[in-house]
N, C-alpha and C positions, 0 to 999 in steps of 0.2 A: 458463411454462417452468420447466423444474430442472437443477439441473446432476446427473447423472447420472455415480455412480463405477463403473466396473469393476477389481473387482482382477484382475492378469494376476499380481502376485509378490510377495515382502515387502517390506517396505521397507529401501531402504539404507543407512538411518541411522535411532539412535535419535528425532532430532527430526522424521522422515518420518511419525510417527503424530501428531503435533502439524500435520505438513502435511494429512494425511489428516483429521483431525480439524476444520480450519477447514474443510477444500472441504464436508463432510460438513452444517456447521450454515450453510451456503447456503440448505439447505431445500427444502421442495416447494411446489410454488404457482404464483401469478402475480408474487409480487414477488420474485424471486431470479434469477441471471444468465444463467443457461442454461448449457448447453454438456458435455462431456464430458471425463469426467476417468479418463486412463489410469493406475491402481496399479501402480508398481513396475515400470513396460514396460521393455526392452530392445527397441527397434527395430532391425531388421537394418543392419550394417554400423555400428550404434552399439557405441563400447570396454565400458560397461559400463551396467547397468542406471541406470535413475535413479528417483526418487524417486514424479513424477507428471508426466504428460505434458497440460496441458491443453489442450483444441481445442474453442476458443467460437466463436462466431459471427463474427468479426473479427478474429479471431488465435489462435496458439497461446504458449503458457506453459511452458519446458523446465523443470521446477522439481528442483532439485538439493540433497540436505542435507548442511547438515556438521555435525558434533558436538563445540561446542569445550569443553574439559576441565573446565569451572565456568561458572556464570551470569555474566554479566558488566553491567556497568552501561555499559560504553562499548567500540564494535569500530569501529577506523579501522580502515575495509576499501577501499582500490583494487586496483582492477582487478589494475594491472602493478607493485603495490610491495607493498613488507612489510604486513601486520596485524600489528596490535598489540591485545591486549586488557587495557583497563583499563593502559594505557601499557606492558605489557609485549609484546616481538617474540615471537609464536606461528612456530612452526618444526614441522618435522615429520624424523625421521631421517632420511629420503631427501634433507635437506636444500632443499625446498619451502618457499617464504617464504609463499603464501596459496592457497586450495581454489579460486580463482576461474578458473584457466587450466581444472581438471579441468570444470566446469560449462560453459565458454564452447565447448571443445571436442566435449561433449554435445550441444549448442544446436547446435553447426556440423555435428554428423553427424545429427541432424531433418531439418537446410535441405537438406543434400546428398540426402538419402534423397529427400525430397520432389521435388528437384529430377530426379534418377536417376529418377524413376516417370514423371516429366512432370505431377505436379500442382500445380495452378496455385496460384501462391507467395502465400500469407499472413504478414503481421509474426509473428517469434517471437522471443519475447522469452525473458530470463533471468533464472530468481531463486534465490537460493542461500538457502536457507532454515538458519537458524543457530538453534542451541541449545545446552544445554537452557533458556537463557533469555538474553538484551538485553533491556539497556532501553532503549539507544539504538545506533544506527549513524552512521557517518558515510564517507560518498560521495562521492568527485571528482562535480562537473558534467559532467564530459564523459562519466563513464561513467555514468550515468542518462542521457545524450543518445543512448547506444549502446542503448539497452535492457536493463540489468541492473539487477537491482533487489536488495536484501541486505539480508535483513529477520529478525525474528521470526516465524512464520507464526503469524498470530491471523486471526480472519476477517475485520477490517477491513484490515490490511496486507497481503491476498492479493487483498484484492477492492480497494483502491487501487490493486496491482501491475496487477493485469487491465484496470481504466479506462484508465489510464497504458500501458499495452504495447499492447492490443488496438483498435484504432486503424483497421481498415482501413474504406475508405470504404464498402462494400457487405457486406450479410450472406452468409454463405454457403451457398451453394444445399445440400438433402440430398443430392444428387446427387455434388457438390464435396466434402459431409463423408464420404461415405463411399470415395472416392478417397482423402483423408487419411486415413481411418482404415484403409484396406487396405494402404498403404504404410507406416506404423507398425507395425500388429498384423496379419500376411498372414495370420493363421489365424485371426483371427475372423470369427464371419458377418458381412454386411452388414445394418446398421438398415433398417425397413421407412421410407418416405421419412414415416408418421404420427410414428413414434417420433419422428426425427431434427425435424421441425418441429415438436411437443413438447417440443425443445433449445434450442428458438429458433430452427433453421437453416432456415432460409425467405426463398423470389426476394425478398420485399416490404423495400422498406429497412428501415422498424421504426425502431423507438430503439435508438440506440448506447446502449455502458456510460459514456458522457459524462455522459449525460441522468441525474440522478440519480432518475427516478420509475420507473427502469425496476432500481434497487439497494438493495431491502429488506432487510432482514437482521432474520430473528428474533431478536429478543431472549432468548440462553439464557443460563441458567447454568454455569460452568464444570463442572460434574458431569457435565451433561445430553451433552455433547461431548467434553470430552478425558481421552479414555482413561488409566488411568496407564501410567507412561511405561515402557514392557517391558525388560528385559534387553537391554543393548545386542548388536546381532545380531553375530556374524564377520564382519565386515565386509571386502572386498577391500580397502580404501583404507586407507592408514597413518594411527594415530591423530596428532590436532593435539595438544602441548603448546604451554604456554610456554617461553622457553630457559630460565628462572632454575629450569624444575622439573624440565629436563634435566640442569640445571650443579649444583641443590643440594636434590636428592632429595625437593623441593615444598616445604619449608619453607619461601624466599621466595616462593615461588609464594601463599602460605598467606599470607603476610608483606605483598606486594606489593595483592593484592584489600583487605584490609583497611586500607591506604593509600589506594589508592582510591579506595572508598568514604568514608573518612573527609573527603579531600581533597574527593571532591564534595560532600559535607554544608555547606563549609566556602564553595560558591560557587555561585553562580545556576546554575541548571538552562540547558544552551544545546542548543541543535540542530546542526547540523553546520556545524562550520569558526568564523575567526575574522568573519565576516561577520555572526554571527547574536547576539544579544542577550535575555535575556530576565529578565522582570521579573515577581515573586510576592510583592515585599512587598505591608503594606495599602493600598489606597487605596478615598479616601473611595466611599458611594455613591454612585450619580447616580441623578438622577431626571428621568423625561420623561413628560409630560401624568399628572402624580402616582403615575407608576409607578415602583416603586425597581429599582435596578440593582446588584446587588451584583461588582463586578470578583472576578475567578479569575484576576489577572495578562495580561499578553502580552506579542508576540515580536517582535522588532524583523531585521528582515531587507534585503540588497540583493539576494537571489538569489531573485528572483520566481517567475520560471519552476519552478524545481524546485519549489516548495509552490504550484501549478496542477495543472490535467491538466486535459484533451481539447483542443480546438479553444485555448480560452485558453493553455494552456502554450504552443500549437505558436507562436501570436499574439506571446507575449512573450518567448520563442526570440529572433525576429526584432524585436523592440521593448521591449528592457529597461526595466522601471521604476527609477526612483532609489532607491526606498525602498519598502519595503512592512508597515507594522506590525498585527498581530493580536491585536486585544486578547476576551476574554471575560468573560462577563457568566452570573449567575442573575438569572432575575425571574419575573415573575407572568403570565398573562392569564387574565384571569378570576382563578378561586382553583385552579391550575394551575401548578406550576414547568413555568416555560421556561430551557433555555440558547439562547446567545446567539454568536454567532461572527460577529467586525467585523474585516473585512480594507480595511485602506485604504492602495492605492496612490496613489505621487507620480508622477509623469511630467518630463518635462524642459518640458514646456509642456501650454497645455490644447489643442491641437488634437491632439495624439496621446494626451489621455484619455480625447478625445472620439469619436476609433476606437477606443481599445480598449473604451469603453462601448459599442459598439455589438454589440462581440463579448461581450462578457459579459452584456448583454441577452439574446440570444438564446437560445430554447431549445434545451438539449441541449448546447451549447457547451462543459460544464464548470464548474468552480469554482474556490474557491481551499479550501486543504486547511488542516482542523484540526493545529495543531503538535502534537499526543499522537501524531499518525502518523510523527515525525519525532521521538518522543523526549520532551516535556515534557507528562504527565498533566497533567489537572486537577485539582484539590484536590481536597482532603475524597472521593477513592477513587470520583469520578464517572466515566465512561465513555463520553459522548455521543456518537453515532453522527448524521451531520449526512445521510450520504447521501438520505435524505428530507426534507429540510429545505424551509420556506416561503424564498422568496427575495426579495431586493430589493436594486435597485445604484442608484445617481446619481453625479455627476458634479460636482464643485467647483471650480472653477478647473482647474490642473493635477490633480488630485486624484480619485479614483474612488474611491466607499465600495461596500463590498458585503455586505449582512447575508446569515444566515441563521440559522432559528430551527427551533430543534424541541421536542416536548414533553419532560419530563427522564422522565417515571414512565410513559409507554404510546406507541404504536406511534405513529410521526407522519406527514402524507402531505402533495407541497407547495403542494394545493388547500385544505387546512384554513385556512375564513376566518380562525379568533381566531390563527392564527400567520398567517398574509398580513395581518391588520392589525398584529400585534405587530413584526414585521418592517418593517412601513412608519413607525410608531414610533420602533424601533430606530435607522432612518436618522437620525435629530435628536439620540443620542447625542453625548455633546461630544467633541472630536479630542481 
């Protein structure tokens, strides 16, 4: 499968080429997600153009950019309340507290169009892709429950958004995609039905984007991919300031980031909200069956569900865990660096571990997600991409551990024996 871009128009915001630029290092092949991806569409009866329109095999992706006036290291973005960047209130002269009603309103005239043609409704999701750079966001739960997602767009936080939104139980026939694709774009031709199952889109169930063997992601370089970033276009939409760069001609504005960042240098790296925790001082090695473990820190959390997706998130929606901490690891197999990703949840007792192991055994179910997806890199400027990862879960009392291992220096897959023995290993790591 490939996922397959068409440009229709330009992009609407300058971080829309940093959108286009992840859909773009998806790739071609077997291991990349499928699906199609509309440039720059304006669907009929939609207010304005948008950025990219995705439509994969189990869902569609409304993807929306907004361009905030400087990088920011922290965007409290809800849905129905102020942003804030890097603690300061982002305002817009029309007097607009945040870009997210323009986006959600986007996404609601897809559903309607869809609906208005009579084709048969698929999950669609929303992601408001922000620039020209975060390094971290933060998100009410309930609207990640809505399907909004509000991210950086890099190729692993678009292809999390897509796992995460595209959801629907059955693939979609060619037949079905090119119904969606005629009531979006009425003036293209229709795909011949080889193309469209070359998308992915085929009667046979297949692997969801849960199943992580079915989410390769070539390893590229930033060069190889993101374009530099063009002259911001005329844009219809009013630019986002800050108010302190409305009130004091940017100077605080200027004043305020460099607080900021100071102030974050000054305190543990955390992920979203007061719930979350995390931890980067040193701690000692560990060693198991004379293999050393060197810790890269981890993350301490109550909010489980939201760091899951597929089948697992839906599981623990409905079955909260108590606690959930993530710790990571470098090590060896063989004479090979491996990372390492140890998610262990607590439960309120062991018979509901004991269901939720049985959902996290299964294939294709899902995972539990790396915290760099949520805001806290790994050290020393590592990057580990787990979606191929060897896996292994058990079960402790109240208590679920759940590895995953990939190689750190070349391409990893989750049948590779010396990571499915490193991974069964890894489970004997100490709590």
């Amino acid at each position: 499968m490939a996922m397959r871009l068409i440009r229709l128009g330009d992009e609407t915001s300058a971080v829309g080429a940093d959108v286009r630029a992840a859909l773009a290092s998806w790739g071609r092949g077997d291991g990349v997600v499928g699906g199609i991806a509309l440039i720059g569409c304006k669907p009929p009866d939609c207010p304005e153009p948008v950025d990219a329109i995705v439509v994969l095999p189990r869902g569609i992706m409304v993807v929306v950019g907004v361009d905030l006036p400087d990088p920011a290291m922290r965007l409290d973005a809800p849905v129905n309340g102020q942003w804030k960047v890097d603690g300061w209130p982002l305002v817009r002269a029309d007097g607009a507290v945040n870009p997210a009603a323009e986006a959600v309103q986007a996404a609601t005239a897809v559903v309607a169009r869809l609906q208005a043609q009579r084709v048969e409704p698929m999950p669609v999701g929303t992601v408001i892709a922000v620039g020209p750079y975060v390094a971290r966001v933060s998100q009410p739960s309930n609207d990640l429950a809505r399907g909004i997602r509000i991210l950086h767009p890099e190729p692993t936080t678009l292809l999390t958004a897509a796992r995460e939104l595209a959801v629907y139980e059955h693939r979609c026939s060619p037949q079905r995609a090119n119904a969606i694709l005629a009531a979006l774009v009425p003036n293209h031709p229709p795909f011949t039905p080889e193309e469209l199952s070359g998308e992915g889109f085929t009667e046979s169930a297949g692997a969801g984007l849960a199943s992580a063997s079915t989410l390769l992601i070539p390893r590229v370089t930033l060069s190889e991919h993101r374009p530099v970033t063009p002259a911001r276009p005329a844009a219809k939409r009013l630019g986002w300031l800050p108010v302190t760069a409305v009130l004091l001609v940017g100077l605080l504005l200027v004043t305020g980031i460099v607080v900021a960042i100071a102030a974050a240098s000054d305190q543990p790296q955390a992920t979203e909200g007061p719930k979350t925790s995390v931890s980067v001082a040193q701690q000692a090695t560990q060693v198991v069956d004379g293999v050393a473990y060197a810790p890269k820190g981890k993350v301490q959390d109550t909010d489980c569900q939201s760091r899951a997706f597929g089948d697992m998130q839906v599981w623990l929606q409905a079955n909260p865990c108590a606690a959930l901490t993530r710790s990571r690891y470098e090590s060896t197999a063989g004479n090979e660096p491996i990372a390492v990703l140890l998610a262990d949840l607590t439960f309120q007792d062991a018979g509901r571990a004991e269901a939720f192991l049985k959902v996290a055994s299964a294939p294709g179910t899902g995972s539990i997600i790396d915290p760099s997806v949520h805001g806290t890199p790994w050290p020393d400027g590592r990057k580990p991409i787990f979606d191929s990862a060897a896996y292994q879960a058990k079960q402790t009392g109240a208590g679920v551990r759940i590895v995953q291992v990939i190689w750190l220096d070349k391409a990893s897959t989750p049948d590779d024996a010396a990571l499915v023995a490193a991974a069964r290993r890894s489970l004997n790591l100490p709590a």
